[in-house]
VEXFIKE-862179 format. One record per residue (C-alpha): x, y, z; residue in three letters. Coordinates in steps of 0.001 Angstrom, whole numbers, plus 500000, padded with zeros to 6 digits. Layout:
<atoms>
XYZALA...
</atoms>
This chain:
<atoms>
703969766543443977UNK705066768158440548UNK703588771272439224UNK703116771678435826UNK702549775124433790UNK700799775326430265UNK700520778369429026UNK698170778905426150UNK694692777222426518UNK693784776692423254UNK693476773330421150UNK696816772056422040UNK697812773483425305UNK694046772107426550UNK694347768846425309UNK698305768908427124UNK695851769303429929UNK693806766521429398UNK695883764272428553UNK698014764775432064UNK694466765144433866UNK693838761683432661UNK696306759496434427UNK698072761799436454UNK695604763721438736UNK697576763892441682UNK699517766668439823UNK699125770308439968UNK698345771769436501UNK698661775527436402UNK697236776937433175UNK697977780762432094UNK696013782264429379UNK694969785971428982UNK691115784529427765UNK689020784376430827UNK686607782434429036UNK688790779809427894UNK690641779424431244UNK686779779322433479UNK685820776425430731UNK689226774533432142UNK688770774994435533UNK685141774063435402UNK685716770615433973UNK688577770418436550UNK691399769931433977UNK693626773005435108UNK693960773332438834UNK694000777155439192UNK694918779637436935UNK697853782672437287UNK699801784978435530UNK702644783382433388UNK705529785143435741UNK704340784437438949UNK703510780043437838UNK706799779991435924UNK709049780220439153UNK706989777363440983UNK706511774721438026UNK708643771461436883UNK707808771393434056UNK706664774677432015UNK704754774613428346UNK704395777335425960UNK701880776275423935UNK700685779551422372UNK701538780925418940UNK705616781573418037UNK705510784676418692UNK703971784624422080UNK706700781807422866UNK709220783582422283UNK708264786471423984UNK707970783709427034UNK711445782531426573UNK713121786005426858UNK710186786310430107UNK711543783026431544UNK715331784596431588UNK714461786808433869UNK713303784635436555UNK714150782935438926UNK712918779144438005UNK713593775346439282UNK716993774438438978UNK715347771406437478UNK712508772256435690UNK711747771207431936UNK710940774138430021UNK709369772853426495UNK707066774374423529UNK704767773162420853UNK706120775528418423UNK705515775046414538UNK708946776374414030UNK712266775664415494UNK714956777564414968UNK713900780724415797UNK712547779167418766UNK715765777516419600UNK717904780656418531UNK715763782632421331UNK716247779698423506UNK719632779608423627UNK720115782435426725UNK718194779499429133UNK720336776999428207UNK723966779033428380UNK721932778623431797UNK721602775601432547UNK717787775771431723UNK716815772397430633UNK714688773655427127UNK713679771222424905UNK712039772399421369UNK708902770147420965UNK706346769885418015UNK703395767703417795UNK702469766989414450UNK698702767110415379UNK695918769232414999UNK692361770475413739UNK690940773251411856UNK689009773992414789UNK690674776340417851UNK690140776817421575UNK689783774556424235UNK686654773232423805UNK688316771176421079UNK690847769522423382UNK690714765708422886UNK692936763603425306UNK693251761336422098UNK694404764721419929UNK697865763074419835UNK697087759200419718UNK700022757513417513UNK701286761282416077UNK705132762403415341UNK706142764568417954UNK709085766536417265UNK711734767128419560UNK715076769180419548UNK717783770047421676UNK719327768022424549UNK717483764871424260UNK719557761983425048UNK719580760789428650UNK717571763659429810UNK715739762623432556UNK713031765381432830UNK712143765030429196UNK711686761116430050UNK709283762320432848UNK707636764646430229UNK707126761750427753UNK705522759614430510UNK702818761885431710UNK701876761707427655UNK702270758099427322UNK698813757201426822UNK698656758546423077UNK701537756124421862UNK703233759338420561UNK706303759066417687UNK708818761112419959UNK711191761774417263UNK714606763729417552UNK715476766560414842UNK717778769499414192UNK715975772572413944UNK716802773437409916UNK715439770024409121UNK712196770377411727UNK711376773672409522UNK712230772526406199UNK710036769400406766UNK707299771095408216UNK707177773621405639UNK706698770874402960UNK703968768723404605UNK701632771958406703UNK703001775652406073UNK703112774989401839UNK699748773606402274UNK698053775823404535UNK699038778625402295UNK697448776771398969UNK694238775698401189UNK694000779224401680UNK694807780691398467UNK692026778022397236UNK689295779298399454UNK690000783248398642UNK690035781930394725UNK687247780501394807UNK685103782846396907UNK686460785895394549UNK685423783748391508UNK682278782326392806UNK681197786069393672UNK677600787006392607UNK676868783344392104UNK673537782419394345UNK674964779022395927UNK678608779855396463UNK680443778061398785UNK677507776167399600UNK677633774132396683UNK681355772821397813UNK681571769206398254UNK683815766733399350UNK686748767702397432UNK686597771323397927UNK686083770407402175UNK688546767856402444UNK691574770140400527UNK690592773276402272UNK689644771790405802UNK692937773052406741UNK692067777114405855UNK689341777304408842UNK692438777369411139UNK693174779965413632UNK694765783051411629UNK696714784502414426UNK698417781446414775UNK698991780545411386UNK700478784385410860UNK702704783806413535UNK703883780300411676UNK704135782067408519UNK706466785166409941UNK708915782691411345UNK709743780552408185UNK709187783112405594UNK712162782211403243UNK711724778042403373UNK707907779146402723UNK708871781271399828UNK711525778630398282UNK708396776241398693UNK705788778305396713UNK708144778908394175UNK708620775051393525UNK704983774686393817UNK704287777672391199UNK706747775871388995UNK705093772532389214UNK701657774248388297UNK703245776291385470UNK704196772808383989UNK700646771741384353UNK698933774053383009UNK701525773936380205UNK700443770640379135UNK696625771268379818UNK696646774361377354UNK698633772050375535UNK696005768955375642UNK699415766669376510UNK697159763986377849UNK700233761614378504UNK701478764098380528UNK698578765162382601UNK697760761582383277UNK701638760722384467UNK701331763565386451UNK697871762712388611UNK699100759027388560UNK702731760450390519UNK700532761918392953UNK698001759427393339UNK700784756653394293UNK702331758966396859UNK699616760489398428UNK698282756307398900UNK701785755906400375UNK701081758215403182UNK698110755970404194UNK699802752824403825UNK702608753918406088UNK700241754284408793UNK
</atoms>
């Protein structure tokens, strides 16, 4: 019977949980989390099995997954070299980043650690457990890097998730961080620059925030995220972040350029770009 350890209990590493719990309950899910709160919730609705410390489950698991913030993960990959785990066990994160991930990962697999860098492009502005869903990943890109073809224990890995239909799709590192930084860091740090805009602006005005509607929710949804996370994202792909909010500044100058300007044939060209791409992104579904 195979063991599994998730470390980190929170929106992704709990619905990890689920989604194993689901078809595969004959297996032994060890969660590790330093919330006592969050790990009683999971072991009262019976999707961990017991809960330990991270270095005493790490040397009995097959399959081990850091799902906590970057920095915590790589913490847990300089823990893991340490010990004294599987000679066959699948050590794999959920990581927003990559390369520092797979930079620090590097000392397991000079020994013969099978790591494998792993990124589900799923999520929710809401944190913690209670927010699992077993269907959190239904039809989403996954991102994997490393050693991926004919590895066995990553094809045991992608069955115990096969329920969601995931996207498992292979990557280098550079291009997992530079892709990710266009289409959620970039963005996170405008849906959050929105939100401290417009609460600094709106200050002293009776409704506020309160007032926001649809458009104000649906671009900002994003800045109710977990900041410990997100600062942890942010400190490990500073300088593709920076290159990004440079472009973005640039496209914004040129904006507001032709709206001091009244350019109307320019403003509308503009939304009309970005109206036909953003439709792509629904079509491709």
């Amino acid at each position: 019977m195979a063991t599994v350890l998730i470390s980190g209990l929170g929106l992704i590493g709990s619905s990890i949980a689920r989604m194993i719990k689901q078809d595969h309950r004959e297996l032994t899910i060890i969660g590790s989390d330093p919330d006592d709160e969050t790990a009683q919730f999971l072991l009262n609705h019976q999707l961990i099995d017991r809960r330990q410390t991270f270095s005493e489950a790490a040397p009995l698991a097959d399959f081990i997954i850091l799902a906590g913030p970057v920095s915590v993960i790589l913490e847990q990959i300089n823990v893991l070299a340490t010990l004294s785990l599987k000679s066959d066990v699948l050590v794999t994160d959920v990581g927003s980043t990559k390369e520092t991930i797979m930079k620090t990962a590097n000392q397991l697999i000079q020994n013969d650690i099978n790591f494998i860098g792993g990124h589900p492009m799923a999520g929710s502005d809401r944190s913690g457990s209670r927010f699992g869903s077993s269907e959190l990943f239904n039809n989403a890109t996954y991102f994997i890097v490393g050693q991926t073809k004919n590895n066995r224990k990553l094809a045991q890995f992608q069955q115990l998730l096969s329920k969601a239909a995931i996207h498992w799709q292979p990557i280098s590192s550079s291009s997992h961080d530079q892709l990710v930084c266009e289409l959620s860091h970039l963005p996170h740090v405008i849906a959050t620059t929105l939100v401290n805009t417009a609460v600094d602006d709106l200050e002293g005005e009776p409704l506020g925030l309160r007032a926001a509607a649809g458009g104000f929710k649906d671009t900002t949804r994003i800045a109710a995220a977990d900041p410990t996370m997100w600062t942890a994202i942010m400190m490990n792909n500073t300088d593709r972040i920076n290159q990004s909010l440079t472009q973005f500044q640039q496209h914004l100058a040129q904006f507001q350029k032709a709206l001091t300007a009244h350019d109307e044939s320019t403003i509308k060209q503009f939304l009309k770009r970005a109206r036909t791409s953003r439709k792509s992104v629904d079509e491709r579904k």
